[in-house]
C-alpha positions in Angstrom: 216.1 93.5 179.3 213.4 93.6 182.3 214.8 93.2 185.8 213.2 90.0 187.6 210.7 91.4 190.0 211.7 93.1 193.6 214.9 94.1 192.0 216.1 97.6 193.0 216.1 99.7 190.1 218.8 101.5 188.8 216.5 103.7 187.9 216.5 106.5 191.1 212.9 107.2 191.5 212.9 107.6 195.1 212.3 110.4 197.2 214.7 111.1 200.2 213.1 111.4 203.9 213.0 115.3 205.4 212.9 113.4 208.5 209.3 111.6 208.9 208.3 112.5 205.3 207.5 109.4 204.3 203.4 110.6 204.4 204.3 113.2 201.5 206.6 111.0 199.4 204.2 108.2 199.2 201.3 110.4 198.2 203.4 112.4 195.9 204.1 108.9 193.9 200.6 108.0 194.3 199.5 111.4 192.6 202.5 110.7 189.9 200.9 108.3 188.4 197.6 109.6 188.0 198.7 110.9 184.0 195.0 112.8 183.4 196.2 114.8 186.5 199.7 115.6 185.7 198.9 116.4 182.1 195.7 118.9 182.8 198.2 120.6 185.2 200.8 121.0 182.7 197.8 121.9 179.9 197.0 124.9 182.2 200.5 126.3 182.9 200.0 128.7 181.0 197.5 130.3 184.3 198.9 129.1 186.9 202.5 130.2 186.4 202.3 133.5 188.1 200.0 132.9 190.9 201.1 132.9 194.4 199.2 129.5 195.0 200.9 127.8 192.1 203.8 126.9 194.2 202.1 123.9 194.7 201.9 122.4 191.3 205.3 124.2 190.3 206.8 122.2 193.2 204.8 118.9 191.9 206.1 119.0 188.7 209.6 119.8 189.6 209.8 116.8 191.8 208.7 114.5 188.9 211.4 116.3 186.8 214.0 115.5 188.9 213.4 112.0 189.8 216.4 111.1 188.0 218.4 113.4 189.2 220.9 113.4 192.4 219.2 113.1 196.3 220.1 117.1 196.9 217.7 118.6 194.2 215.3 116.3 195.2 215.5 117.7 198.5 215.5 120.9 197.6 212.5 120.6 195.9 210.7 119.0 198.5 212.0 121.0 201.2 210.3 123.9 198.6 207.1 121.7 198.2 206.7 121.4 202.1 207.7 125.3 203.0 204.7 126.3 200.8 202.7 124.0 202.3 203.1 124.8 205.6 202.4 128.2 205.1 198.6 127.5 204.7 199.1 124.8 207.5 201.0 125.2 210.3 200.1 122.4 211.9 202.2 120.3 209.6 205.2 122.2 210.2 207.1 119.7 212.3 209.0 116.8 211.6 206.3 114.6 213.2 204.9 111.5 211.3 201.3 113.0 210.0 198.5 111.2 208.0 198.6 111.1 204.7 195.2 111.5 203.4 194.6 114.1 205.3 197.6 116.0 203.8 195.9 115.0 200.1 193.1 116.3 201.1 194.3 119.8 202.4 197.0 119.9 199.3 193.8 119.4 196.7 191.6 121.7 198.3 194.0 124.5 198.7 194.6 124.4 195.2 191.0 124.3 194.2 190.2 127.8 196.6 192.5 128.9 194.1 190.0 128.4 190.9 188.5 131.6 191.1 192.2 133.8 190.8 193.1 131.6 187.9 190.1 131.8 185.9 190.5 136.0 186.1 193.7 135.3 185.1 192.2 132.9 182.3 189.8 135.6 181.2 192.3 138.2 180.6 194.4 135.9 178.2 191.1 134.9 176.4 191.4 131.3 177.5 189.3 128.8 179.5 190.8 127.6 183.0 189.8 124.2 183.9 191.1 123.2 187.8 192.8 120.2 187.7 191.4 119.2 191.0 187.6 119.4 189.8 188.9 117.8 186.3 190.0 114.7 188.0 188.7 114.3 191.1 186.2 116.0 192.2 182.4 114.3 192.2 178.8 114.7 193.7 176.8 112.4 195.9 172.9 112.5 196.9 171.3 111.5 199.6 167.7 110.4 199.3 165.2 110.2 202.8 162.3 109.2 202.3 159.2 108.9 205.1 158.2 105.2 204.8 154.4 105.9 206.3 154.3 109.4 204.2 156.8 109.2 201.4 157.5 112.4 201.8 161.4 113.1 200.0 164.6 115.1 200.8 167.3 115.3 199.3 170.9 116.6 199.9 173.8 117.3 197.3 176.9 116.9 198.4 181.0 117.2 196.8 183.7 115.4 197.4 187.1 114.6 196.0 187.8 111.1 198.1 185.5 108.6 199.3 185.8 107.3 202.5 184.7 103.7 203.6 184.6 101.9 206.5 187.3 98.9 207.2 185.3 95.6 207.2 187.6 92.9 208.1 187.7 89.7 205.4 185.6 91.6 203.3 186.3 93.2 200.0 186.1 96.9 198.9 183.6 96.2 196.3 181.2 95.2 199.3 182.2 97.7 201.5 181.1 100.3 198.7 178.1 99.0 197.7 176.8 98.4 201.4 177.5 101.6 201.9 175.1 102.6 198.4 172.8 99.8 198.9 169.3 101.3 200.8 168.7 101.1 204.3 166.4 102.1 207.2 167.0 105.0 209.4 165.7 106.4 212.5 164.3 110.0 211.3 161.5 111.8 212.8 159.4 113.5 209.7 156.7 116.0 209.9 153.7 113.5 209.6 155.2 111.9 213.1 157.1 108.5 211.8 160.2 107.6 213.0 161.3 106.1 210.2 162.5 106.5 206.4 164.3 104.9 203.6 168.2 106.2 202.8 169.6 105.7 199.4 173.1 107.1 198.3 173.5 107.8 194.7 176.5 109.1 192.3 175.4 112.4 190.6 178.5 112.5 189.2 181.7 110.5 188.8 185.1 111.5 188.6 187.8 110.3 186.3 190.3 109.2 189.6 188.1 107.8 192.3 190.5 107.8 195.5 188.9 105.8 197.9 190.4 105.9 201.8 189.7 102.9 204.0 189.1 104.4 208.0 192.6 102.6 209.3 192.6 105.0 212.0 189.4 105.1 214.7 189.3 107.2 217.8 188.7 105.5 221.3 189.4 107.3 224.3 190.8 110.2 222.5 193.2 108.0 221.1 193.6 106.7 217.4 193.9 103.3 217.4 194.4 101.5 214.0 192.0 99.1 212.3 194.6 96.1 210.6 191.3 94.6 209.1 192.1 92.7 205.6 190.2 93.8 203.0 190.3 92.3 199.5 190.7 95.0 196.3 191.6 94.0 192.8 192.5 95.7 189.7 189.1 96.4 188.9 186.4 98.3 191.0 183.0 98.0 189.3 180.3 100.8 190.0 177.2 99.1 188.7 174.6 101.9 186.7 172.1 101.3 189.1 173.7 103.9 191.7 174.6 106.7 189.3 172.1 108.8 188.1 173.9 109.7 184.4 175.2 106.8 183.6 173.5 103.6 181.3 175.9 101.1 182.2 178.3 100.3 184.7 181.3 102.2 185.3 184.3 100.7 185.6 188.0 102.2 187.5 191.5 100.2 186.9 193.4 100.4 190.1 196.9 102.8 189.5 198.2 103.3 192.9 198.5 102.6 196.2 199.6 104.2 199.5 200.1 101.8 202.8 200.8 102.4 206.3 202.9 99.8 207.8 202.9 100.5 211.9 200.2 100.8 214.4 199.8 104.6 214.9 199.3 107.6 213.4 202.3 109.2 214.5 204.7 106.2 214.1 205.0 103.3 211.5 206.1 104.1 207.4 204.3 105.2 204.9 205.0 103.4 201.5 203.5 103.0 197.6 202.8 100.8 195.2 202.1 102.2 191.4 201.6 101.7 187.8 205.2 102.2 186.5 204.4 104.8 184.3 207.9 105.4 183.2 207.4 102.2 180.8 205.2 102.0 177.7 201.5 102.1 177.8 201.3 98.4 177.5 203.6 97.5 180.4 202.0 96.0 183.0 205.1 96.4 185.7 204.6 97.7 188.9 207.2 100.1 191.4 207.1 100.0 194.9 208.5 103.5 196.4 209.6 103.9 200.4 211.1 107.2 200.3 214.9 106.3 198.0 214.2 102.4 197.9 211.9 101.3 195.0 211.5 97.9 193.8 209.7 96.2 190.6 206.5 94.5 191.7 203.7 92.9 190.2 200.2 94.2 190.4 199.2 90.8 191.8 201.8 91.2 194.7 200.4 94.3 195.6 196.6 93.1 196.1 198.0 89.9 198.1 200.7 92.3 200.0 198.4 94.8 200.9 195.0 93.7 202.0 195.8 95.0 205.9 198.0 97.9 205.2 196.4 99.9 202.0 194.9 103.0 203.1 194.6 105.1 200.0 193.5 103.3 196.6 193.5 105.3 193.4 191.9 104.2 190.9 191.3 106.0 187.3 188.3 105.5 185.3 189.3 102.9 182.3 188.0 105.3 179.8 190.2 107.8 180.4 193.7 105.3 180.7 195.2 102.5 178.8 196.4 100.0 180.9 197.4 97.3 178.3 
């Protein structure tokens, strides 16, 4: 029978604290729900197995393995997970409080530097290698200037695997990411002598897990100061057709997981997060809130009233590519 919401589980999903961890346990449940992810990384095993760089999703799926199991082989495994990292990044090795996107985002590009090894490998067993990192998140963006006396056009191309908006307080993240698309006016100087042009942002591509990052964290005085600003998100983040270049029709993204930070600085404060509890059936609609070896049933409608001035990092997967119920 279903245990009433905020419940500890019997369950141990948890991840134990190294000692100011909590920025790698929460994304790590935030990346274990995103199944398109895990499953192209277990799909390419096969390649990766052997390579030096493959510590890192060895060590990923090892901690979801052994999320049942006791607190010292999850350590173990993390403390593994963490060595390897460090090795590319030395700057983490400490047991400071760091930020946790910008971990993501050096875990996910380290991996992806590693294409090019694995798809030798690949080749010499006759296979294809498709990274996991450009599978699922990985898209493209253009930027359109264009001379409003002249019309005179520029474009730039450009990749990312996160998209970053800007905090605006009693707002909601579908506004924030359509200001952000919507055109504008800009102060550029082009060769016929105007000063000013037309900037329109487009999606050249989308990816199947859209991680977006709100900017909590803004530098004053060479000091990072957080933004607490509420911003309202819901299950479903709509990218209307009108800013994507392929696509006929909107595109929508159901909401999977969230990572918070409770505290007012970078360095201090908890990282926690909320996510689909994928351990149920396809059709279960249950929620799990991890911070570090305490998790808790939630709702999905807790979550988007609970988190409006904490969230930080919101993944959401393209509904095409998961059934939600």
């Amino acid at each position: 029978m279903r245990t009433d919401y905020n419940i500890v589980l019997t369950e141990n999903l948890g991840l134990p604290n190294l000692t100011n961890t909590c920025y790698i346990n929460a994304t790590l449940q935030a990346l274990l729900t995103l199944k398109g992810f895990i499953d192209d990384i277990y799909r390419q095993k096969v390649v990766w197995e052997k390579h030096f760089y493959s510590v890192g999703f060895k060590e990923l799926l090892s901690i979801r393995h052994c999320q049942f199991q006791l607190d010292n082989e999850k350590r173990c495994s993390l403390r593994r997970f963490k060595d390897n990292f460090v090795m590319s990044f030395q700057d983490f090795d400490n047991d400071d409080q760091m930020d946790a996107p910008e971990f993501m985002l050096k875990w996910l590009y380290r991996l992806r530097e590693s294409k090019d090894d694995f798809e030798i490998i690949a080749s010499n067993l006759s296979i294809c290698y498709l990274c996991p990192v450009d599978a699922q998140f990985s898209f493209d963006m253009v930027q359109t200037i264009t001379c409003l006396r002249c019309g005179s056009k520029s474009s730039i191309v450009e990749n990312f695997i996160i998209m970053t908006q800007t905090v605006k307080a009693n707002t909601s993240l579908d506004k924030c990411l359509l200001d952000g698309l919507t055109e504008e006016t800009v102060q550029r100087l082009c060769d016929c002598g105007f000063k000013e042009s037309s900037q329109k942002h487009f999606f050249q591509s989308l990816p199947n897990v859209l991680v977006v990052q709100l900017t909590r964290f803004l530098f004053r005085n060479d000091k990072a100061v957080k933004d607490s600003g509420a911003v309202d998100f819901s299950q479903i983040l709509e990218i209307p057709a009108k800013f994507c270049v392929n696509e006929r029709k909107s595109v929508k993204y159901s909401l999977v997981s969230v990572v918070s930070h409770v505290g007012t600085s970078t360095k201090y404060g908890h990282y926690i997060c909320d996510g689909v509890n994928s351990k149920q059936s396809q059709s279960s609609k249950s929620w799990l809130t991890y911070s570090d070896n305490n998790v808790k049933e939630t709702s999905i409608q807790d979550v988007i009233k609970d988190r409006k001035s904490s969230a930080y990092l919101l993944f959401f997967e393209r509904e095409a590519n998961r059934n939600l119920g």
